[in-house]
FIMARNU-152969 format. One record per residue (C-alpha): residue number from 1; residue in three letters; x, y, z. Coordinates in steps of 0.25 Angstrom, whole numbers, m for minus. Example, Ala and Ser with C-alpha at 12.3 -4.5 7.8 and 13.67 -1.06 7.14 Angstrom:
BEGIN
1, ALA, 49, m18, 31
2, SER, 55, m4, 29
***
This chain:
BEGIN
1, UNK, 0, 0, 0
2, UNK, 6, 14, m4
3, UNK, 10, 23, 7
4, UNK, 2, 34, m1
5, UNK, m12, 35, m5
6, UNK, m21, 47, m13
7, UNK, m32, 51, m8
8, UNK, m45, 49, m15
9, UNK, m39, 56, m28
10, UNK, m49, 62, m39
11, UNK, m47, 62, m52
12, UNK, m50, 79, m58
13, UNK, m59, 82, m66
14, UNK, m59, 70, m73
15, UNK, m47, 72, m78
16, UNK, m32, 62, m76
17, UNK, m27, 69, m64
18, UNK, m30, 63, m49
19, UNK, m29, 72, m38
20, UNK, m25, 65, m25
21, UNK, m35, 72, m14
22, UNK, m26, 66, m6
23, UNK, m12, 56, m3
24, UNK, m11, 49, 10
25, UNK, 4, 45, 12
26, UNK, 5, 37, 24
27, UNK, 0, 45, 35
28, UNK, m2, 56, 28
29, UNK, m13, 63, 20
30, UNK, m11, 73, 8
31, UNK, m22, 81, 3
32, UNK, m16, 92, m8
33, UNK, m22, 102, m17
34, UNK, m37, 101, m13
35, UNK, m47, 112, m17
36, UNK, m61, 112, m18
37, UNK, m62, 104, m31
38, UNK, m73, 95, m35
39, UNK, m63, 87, m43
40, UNK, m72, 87, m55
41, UNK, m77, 100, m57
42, UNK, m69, 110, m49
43, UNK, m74, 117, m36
44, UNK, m83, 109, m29
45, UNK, m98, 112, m30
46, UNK, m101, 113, m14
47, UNK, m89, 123, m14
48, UNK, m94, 130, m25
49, UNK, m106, 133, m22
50, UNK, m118, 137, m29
51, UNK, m115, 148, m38
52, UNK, m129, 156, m37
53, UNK, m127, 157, m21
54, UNK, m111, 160, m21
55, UNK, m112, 164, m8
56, UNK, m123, 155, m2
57, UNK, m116, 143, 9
58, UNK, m101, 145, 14
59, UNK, m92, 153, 10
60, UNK, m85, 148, m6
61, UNK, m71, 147, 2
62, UNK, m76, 141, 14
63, UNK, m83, 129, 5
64, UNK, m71, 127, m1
65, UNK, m63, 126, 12
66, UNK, m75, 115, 18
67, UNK, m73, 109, 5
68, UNK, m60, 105, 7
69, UNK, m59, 103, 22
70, UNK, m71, 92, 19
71, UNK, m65, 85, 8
72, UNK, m50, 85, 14
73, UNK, m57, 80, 29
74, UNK, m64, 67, 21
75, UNK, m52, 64, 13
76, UNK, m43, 64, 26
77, UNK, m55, 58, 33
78, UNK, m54, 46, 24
79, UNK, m40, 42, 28
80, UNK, m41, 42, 41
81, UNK, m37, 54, 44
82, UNK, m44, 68, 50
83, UNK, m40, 83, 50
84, UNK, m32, 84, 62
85, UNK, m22, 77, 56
86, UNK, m22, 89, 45
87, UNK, m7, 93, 46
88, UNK, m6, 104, 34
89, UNK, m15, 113, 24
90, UNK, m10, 120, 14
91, UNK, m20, 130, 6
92, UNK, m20, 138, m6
93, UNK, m29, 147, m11
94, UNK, m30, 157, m22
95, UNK, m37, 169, m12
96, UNK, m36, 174, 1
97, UNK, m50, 175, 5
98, UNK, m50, 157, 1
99, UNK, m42, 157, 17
100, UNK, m52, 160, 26
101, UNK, m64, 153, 21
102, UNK, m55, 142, 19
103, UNK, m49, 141, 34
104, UNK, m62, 141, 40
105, UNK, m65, 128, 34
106, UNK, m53, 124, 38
107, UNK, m55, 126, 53
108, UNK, m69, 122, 51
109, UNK, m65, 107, 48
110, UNK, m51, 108, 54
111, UNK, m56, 115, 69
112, UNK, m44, 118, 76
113, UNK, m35, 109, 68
114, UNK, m29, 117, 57
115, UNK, m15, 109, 52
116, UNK, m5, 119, 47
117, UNK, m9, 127, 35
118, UNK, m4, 135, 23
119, UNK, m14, 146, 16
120, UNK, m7, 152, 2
121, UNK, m13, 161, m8
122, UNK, m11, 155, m22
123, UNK, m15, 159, m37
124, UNK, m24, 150, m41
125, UNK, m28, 134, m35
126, UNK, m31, 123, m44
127, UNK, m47, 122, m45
128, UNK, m54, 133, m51
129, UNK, m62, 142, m39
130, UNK, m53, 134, m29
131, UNK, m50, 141, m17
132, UNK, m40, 133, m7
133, UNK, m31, 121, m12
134, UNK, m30, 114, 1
135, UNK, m19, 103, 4
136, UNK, m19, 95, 17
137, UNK, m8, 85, 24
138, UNK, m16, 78, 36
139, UNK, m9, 64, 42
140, UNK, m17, 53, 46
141, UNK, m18, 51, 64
142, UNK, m9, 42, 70
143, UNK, 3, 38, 74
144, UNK, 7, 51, 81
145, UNK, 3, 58, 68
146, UNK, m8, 69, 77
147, UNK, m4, 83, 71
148, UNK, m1, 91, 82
149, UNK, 0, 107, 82
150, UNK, 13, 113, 86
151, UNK, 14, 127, 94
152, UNK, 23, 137, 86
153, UNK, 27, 147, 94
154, UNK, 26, 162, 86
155, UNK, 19, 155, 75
156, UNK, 5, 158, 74
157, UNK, m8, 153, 71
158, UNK, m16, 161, 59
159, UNK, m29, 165, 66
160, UNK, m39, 161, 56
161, UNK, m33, 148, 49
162, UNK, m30, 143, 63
163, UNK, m19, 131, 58
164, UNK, m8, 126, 67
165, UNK, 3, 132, 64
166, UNK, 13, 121, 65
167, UNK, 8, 105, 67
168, UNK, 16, 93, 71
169, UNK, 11, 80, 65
170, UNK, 20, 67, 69
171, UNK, 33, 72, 65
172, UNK, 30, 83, 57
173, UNK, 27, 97, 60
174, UNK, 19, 107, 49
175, UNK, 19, 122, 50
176, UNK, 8, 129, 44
177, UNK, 11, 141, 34
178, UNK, 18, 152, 41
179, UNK, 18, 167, 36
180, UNK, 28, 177, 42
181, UNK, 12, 184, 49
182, UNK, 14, 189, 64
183, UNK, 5, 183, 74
184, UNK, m6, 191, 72
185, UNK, m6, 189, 56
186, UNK, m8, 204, 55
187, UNK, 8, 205, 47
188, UNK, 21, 199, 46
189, UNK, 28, 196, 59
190, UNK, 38, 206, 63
191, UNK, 51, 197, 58
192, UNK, 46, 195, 44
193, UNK, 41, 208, 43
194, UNK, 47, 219, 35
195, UNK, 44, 233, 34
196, UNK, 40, 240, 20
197, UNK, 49, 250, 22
198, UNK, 62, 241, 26
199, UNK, 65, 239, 12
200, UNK, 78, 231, 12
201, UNK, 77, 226, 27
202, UNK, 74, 210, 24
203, UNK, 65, 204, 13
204, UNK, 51, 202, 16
205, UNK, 51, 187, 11
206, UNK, 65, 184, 20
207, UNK, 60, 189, 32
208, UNK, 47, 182, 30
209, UNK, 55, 169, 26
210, UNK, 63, 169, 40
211, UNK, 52, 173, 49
212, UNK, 44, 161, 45
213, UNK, 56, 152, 45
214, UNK, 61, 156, 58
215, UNK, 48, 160, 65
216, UNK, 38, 151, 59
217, UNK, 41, 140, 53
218, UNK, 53, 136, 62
219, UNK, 45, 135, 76
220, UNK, 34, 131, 67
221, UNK, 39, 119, 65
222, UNK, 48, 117, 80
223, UNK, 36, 118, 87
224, UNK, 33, 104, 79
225, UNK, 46, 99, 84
226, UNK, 52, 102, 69
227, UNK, 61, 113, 63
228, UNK, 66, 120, 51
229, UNK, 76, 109, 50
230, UNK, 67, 98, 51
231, UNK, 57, 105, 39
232, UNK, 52, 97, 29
233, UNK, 43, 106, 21
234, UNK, 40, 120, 16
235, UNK, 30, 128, 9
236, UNK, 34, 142, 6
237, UNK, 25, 152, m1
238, UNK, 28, 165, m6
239, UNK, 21, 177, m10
240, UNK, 31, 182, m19
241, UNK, 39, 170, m26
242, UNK, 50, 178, m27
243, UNK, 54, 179, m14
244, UNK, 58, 163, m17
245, UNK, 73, 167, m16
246, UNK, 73, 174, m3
247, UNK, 64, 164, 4
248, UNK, 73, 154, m1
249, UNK, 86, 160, 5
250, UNK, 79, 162, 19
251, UNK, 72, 147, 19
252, UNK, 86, 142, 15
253, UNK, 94, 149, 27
254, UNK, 84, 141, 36
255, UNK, 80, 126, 30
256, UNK, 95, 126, 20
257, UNK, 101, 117, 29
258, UNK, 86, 109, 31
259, UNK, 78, 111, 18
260, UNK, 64, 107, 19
261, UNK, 56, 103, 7
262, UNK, 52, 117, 0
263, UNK, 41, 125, m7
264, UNK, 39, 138, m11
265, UNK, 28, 143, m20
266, UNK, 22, 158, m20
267, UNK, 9, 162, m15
268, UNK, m1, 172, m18
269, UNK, m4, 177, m4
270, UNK, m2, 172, 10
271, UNK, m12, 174, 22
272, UNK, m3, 187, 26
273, UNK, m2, 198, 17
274, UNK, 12, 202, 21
275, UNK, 19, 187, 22
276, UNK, 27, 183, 10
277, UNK, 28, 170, 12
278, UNK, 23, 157, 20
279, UNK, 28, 145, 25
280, UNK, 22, 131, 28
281, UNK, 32, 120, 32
282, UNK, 33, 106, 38
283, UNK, 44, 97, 45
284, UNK, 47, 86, 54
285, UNK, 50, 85, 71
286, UNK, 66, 86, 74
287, UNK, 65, 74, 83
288, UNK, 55, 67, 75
289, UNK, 55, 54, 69
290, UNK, 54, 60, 56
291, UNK, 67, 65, 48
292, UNK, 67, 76, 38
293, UNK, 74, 72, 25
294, UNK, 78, 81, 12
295, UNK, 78, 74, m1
296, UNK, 88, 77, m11
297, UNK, 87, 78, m27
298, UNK, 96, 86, m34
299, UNK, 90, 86, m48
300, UNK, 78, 95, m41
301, UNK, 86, 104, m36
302, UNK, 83, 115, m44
303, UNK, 66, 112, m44
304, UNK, 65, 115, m28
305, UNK, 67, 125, m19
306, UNK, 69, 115, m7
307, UNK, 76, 102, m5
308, UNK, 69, 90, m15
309, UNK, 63, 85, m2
310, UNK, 62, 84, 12
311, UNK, 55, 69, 18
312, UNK, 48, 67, 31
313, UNK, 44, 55, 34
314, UNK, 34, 51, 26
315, UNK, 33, 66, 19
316, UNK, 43, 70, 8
317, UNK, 41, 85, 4
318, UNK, 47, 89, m10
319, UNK, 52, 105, m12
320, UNK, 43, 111, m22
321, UNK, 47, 108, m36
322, UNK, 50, 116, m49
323, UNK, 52, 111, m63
324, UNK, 66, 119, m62
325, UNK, 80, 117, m65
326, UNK, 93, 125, m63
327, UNK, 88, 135, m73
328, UNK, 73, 137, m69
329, UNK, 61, 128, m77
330, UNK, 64, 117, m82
331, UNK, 67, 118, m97
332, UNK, 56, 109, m101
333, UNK, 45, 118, m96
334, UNK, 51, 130, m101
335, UNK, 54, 124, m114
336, UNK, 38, 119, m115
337, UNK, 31, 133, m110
338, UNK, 24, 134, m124
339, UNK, 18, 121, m120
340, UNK, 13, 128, m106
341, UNK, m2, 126, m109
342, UNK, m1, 112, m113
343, UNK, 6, 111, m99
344, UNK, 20, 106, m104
345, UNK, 30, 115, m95
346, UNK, 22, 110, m84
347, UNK, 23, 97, m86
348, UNK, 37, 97, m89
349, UNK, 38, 105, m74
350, UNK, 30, 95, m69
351, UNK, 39, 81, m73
352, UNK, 51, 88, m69
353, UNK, 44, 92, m55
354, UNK, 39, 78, m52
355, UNK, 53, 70, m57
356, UNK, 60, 77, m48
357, UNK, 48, 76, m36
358, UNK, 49, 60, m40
359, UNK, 63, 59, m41
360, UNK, 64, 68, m26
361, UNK, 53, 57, m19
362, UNK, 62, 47, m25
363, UNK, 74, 51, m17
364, UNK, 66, 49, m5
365, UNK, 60, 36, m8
366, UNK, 45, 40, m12
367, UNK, 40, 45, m25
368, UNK, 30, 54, m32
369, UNK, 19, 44, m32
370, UNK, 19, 46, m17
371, UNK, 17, 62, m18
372, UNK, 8, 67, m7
373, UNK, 6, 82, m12
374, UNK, 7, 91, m24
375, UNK, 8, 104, m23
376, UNK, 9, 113, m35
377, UNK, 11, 126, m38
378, UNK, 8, 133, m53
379, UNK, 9, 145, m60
380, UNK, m3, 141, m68
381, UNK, m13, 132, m65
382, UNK, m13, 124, m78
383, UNK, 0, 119, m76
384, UNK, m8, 108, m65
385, UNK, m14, 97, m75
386, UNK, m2, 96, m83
387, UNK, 8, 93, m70
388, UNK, m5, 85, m65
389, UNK, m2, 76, m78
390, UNK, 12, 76, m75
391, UNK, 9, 71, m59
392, UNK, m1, 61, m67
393, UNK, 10, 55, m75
394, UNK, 18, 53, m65
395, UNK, 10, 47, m56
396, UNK, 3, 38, m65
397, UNK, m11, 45, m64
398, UNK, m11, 45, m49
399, UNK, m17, 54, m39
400, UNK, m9, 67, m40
401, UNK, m10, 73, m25
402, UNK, m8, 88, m30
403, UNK, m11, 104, m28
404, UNK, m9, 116, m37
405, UNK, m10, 132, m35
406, UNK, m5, 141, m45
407, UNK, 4, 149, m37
408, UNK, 7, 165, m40
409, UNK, 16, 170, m52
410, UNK, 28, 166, m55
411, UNK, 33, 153, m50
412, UNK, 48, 152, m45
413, UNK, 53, 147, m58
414, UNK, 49, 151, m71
415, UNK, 44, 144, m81
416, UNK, 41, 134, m69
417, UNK, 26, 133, m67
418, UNK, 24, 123, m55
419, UNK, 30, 120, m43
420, UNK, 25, 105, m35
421, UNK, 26, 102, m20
422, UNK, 27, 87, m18
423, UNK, 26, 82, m5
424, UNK, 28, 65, m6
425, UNK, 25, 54, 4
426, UNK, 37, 45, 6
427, UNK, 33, 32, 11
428, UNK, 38, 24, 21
429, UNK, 46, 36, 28
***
């Protein structure tokens, strides 16, 4: 019997692609890329609505978040599983006013349990009139798996999401999305605040950069029992990609020695008007039976930001790829642009992207048909069903576990037009 197993996985539209709702991956459940699709049509009718009476019945946002929350609770439901055990969320959506609406669902099913979280603004999501794409990590109860909440001192607890800001679950510790806000979440705290009028005295985005390393993320994760050292993941969204170089030179002065897997994409917005950046991250105990790993592969140098992987356990996280060499893009896909609308760069982008992710789970004794999650991030939306065909070919026509946003203008590389998060389950471990 495999160690990984999809979760009642839809065929859309009709059409040759499968989306896995879900993986389970020993104890472990993944659920990625979910909006409120009816997976034939488009947006479900019940969250729709009736169009003569638009504003008849809870509010459109609201009915999207119930919408989600209800399906996400049967599918963990029927593995055994239930919502305490939710360990991480991670939400996009293409509006501010999507948040609130969404989070009072949230709290309605979730109570007082609300796992770590991390709330972007992107361009655009997947499904036309969709709102939130929601992904969820939950593990299944037993064997000293109960996810426990972990005090951080000096980091705070946003008022109206309410999620914890930092969760211990086994051996592993999650830390929500952190901003560089005060406690109040009326501005930017004092240390990664610069004034307007100090023109050379620091760069916003370093200051922002080391206050969350120091003062958030680092006893963020130590109240779990973990540290910088001992990371195994990041997420890092920026409001201005351009600001890639500087965050890079600050994150290296503190994880260079003990690089943790790696990605960064640009955001439209963040819940703080003034933040520039936010961070979510994940790691292991010190003293825990679990060891923190990094996976070498040379010849992927050049497509990541981070080291080719870090493993936990039973959890091996890839840095964010790019279909980039030494030079930028990969000559295929600049080569092929006239072919755009027929999809051709991308799929060139696409094969290089997933050889090098299959021959990176390789060195660590898994593989791609054991891929847990699939995060991609697009300049255009239309670049999806063709690397959908490229995921189908390489998993024989199997259920594709998988998200996609259109980030904001223009992507790190040029000429590049996607960048994939892999996570991987790695059996056995």
């Amino acid at each position: 019997m495999s160690d990984v197993t999809h979760i009642a996985p839809v065929r859309m539209g009709g059409t040759d692609i499968v989306f896995a709702q879900g993986v389970r991956a020993g104890p472990w459940l993944f659920f990625t890329g979910h909006e409120a699709t009816d997976f034939s049509h488009g947006i479900a009718a019940q969250v729709a609505g009736q169009p003569g009476l638009p504003l008849a019945g809870p509010a459109r946002y609201r009915r999207e978040g119930d919408f989600l929350y209800a399906r996400l609770a049967k599918l963990i439901a029927a593995e055994g599983g239930d919502l305490r055990h939710i360990v991480r969320v991670d939400q996009y959506y293409p509006r501010a006013e999507c948040v609130n609406p969404y989070q009072r669902a949230r709290k309605a099913l979730l109570g007082d349990y609300v796992p770590p979280s991390t709330s972007v603004l992107m361009e655009e999501l997947l499904v036309k009139g969709a709102n939130v794409n929601l992904s969820m990590l939950a593990v299944l109860p037993g064997a000293g798996r109960e996810p426990r909440p972990a005090h951080a001192q000096g980091v705070p607890v946003p008022q109206h999401s309410g999620f914890i800001p930092s969760l211990s679950c086994g051996d592993y510790v999650f830390v929500a999305g952190q901003m560089p806000n005060n406690e109040a979440m009326t501005g930017l705290a004092q240390k990664a605040y610069r004034p307007p009028n100090a023109v050379w005295n620091g760069t916003d985005i370093r200051l922002q950069t080391e206050f969350l390393i120091t003062d958030r993320l680092k006893p963020a994760l130590e109240a779990g029992g973990s540290s910088i050292k001992n990371a195994i993941k990041a997420q890092v969204y920026l409001t201005n990609i351009n600001d890639l170089p500087e965050f890079m030179d600050v994150w290296n002065s503190h994880f260079g020695e003990n690089p943790c897997a790696l990605t960064v994409v640009a955001t439209k917005g963040l819940a703080l008007l003034e933040s520039i950046i936010e961070i979510n991250i994940f790691g292991v105990r010190d003293n825990g039976k679990i060891k923190k790993q990094i996976i070498e592969h040379d010849e992927s140098n050049p497509m990541r930001l981070g080291p080719a992987a870090v493993r936990a356990g039973e959890l091996l996280c890839l840095s964010a790829l790019y279909a980039a060499d030494g030079n930028g893009a990969i000559a295929e896909a600049i080569a092929s642009a006239g072919l755009g609308y027929l999809g051709v760069p991308v799929q060139h982008q696409m094969r290089a992207i997933l050889k090098a992710a299959d021959a990176i789970c390789k060195s660590s004794g898994t593989s791609l048909n054991n891929v847990t999650r699939a995060h991609h991030f697009v300049n255009e939306l239309e670049v999806i069903y063709p690397a959908l065909r490229v995921w189908q070919g390489k998993l024989k026509g199997g259920p594709i576990p998988f998200a996609a946003v259109r980030t904001p203008a223009p992507m790190p590389i040029p000429s590049c037009d996607l960048i994939v998060d892999i996570w991987a389950y790695q059996p056995g471990r």
